[in-house]
C-alpha positions, 0 to 999 in steps of 0.5 A, spaced: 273 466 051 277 470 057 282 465 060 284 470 067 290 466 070 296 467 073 302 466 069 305 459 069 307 454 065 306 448 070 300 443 067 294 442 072 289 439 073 283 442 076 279 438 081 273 442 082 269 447 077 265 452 080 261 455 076 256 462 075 251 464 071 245 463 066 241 459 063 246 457 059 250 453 064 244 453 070 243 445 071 236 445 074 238 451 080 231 455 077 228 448 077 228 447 084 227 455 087 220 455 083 218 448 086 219 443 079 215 449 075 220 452 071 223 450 066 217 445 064 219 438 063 217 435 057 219 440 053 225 442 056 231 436 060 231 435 067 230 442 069 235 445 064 234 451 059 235 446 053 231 440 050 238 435 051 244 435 057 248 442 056 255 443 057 256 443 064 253 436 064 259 433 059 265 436 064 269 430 066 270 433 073 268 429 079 267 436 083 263 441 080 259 447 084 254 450 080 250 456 083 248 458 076 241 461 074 237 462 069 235 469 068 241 471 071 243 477 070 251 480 072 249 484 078 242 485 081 243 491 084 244 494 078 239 489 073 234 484 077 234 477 074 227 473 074 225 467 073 220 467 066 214 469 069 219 476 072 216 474 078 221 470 082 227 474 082 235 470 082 241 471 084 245 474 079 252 473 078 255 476 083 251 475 088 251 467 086 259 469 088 256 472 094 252 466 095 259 461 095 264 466 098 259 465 103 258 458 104 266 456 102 269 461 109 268 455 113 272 450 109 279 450 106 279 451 098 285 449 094 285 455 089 291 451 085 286 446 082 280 449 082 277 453 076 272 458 076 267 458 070 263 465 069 258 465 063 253 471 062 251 478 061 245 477 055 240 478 059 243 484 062 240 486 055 233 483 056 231 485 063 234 492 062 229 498 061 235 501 057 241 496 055 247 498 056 253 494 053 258 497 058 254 496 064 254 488 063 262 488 063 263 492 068 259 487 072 262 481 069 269 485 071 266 486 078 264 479 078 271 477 076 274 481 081 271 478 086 273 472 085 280 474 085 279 478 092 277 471 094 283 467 092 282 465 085 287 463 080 284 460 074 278 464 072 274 462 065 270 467 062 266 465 056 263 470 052 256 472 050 253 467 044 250 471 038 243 473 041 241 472 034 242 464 035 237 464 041 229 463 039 226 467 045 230 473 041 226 471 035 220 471 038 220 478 041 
């Protein structure tokens, strides 16, 4: 993991997570844009990408934004992301930034004790007719870059888990 935060020794708490990203953290966003028909539950959990709760449902925070989305990609102007029939388009990465920019001008956010959690790039890899490793950190960088042009002083990155681990890839 990537920790991006400005210097200080001073402990803190944070009282809102914001988090952007895939199928990884999406909690049930894709769920509700395709009208409860993906992912399909049973086998899947409430409307995530896993057969049990993921690790944004352990989060010990009272105040959590989460506008990720399964089948996101970093930037969809460089790579569209799509729901798994590659029909209905989501929001990537930065455009989910776009997305809370937005919605967050209207009100005050306390920058000191909210962390911004950013986690995707594998499926750059997938809808990509050529996969490029650096265009998918260049989109991670200018996702983080928007962040901190907003304010943001702490920045989560985590890095990308081992494609290998993941069953779609073995099914390819």
């Amino acid at each position: 993991m990537i920790l991006a935060s400005q210097a200080n020794t001073e402990q803190h708490r944070f009282h809102t997570v914001v988090i952007f990203g895939d199928s990884l953290s999406d909690t049930n966003n894709v769920y509700k844009l395709t009208n409860g028909t993906w992912p399909i539950v049973p086998p899947y959990h409430q409307g995530r990408f896993s057969n049990d709760s993921i690790w944004v449902d352990r989060l010990r925070v009272s105040n959590v934004k989460n506008y990720a989305y399964g089948g996101a990609t970093t930037d969809n102007t460089v790579v569209q992301g799509y729901t798994k029939s590659d029909t209905v388009p989501v929001p990537g990465i930065r455009q989910q930034i776009e997305i809370y920019i937005n919605s967050a001008k209207e009100r005050t956010i306390d920058f000191v004790h909210t962390l911004y959690i950013v986690s995707g790039g594998g499926n750059d890899f997938v809808f990509s007719k050529i996969p490029n490793p650096f265009v998918v950190v260049n989109g991670l960088s200018n996702a983080i870059d928007d962040l901190i042009a907003f304010g943001a002083q702490h920045i989560l990155v985590f890095n990308q888990p081992p494609a290998q681990a993941f069953p779609y890839i073995h099914a390819l």
